[in-house]
N, C-alpha and C positions, 0 to 999 in steps of 0.2 A: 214601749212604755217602760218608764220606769216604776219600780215602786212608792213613786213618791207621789206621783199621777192617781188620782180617781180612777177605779173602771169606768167604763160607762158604762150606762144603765137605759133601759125604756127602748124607744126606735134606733137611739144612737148604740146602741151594741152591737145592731145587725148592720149599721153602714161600715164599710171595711176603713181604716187609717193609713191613710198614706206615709205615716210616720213608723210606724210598726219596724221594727228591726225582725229581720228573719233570725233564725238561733243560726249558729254553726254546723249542726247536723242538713236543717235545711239547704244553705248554702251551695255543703258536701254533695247533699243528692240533685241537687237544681243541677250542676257542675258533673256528676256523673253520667248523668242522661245523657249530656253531648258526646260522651267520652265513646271512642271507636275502637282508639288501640293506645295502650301503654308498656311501658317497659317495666319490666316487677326482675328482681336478684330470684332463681330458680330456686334457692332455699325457702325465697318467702313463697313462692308456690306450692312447695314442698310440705309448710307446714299450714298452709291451705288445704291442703288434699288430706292432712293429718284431721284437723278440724272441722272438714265437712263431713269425713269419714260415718261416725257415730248415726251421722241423721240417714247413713243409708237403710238403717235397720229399724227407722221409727214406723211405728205404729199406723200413721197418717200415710192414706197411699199420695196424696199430696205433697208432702213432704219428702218421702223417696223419690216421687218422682224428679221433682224440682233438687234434691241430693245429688242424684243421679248426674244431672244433667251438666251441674257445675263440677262434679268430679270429673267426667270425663273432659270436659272441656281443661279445666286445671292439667287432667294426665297428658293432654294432648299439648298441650305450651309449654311442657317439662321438653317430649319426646322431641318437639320441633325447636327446642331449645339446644339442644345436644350437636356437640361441633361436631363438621363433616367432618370424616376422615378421608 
């Protein structure tokens, strides 16, 4: 919709619009769900691991958990990053 559009109102609010545009963030997440495997530059994992850092020490045993888990996984695509020698 744009804003030039009425909302709708009454029964029509709860039927969904076939015209409705998804934002950009939705799109992004529609599009990461399928995602398996990507290529990322090891710096930008780097300060990945910088930035999840902090939430290992939150409060929320949820939140560390879920910290946790993307840290090691970040530490582990750094190490399996690294050329044989």
């Amino acid at each position: 919709m744009t804003s030039t559009q009425p909302l709708p109102r009454g029964l029509a609010s709860l039927i969904p619009d076939a015209h409705a545009q998804a934002t950009p963030g939705e799109l992004a997440a529609a599009q990461l769900l399928h995602l398996r495997e990507a290529t990322v530059p090891v710096p930008v994992l780097a300060a990945a691991v910088e930035l999840i850092a902090p939430q290992l020490k939150s409060e929320d045993p949820a939140t560390q958990k879920a910290a946790a888990a993307v840290h090691a996984h970040l530490l582990a695509a750094i190490d399996g990053a690294a050329p044989s020698r």
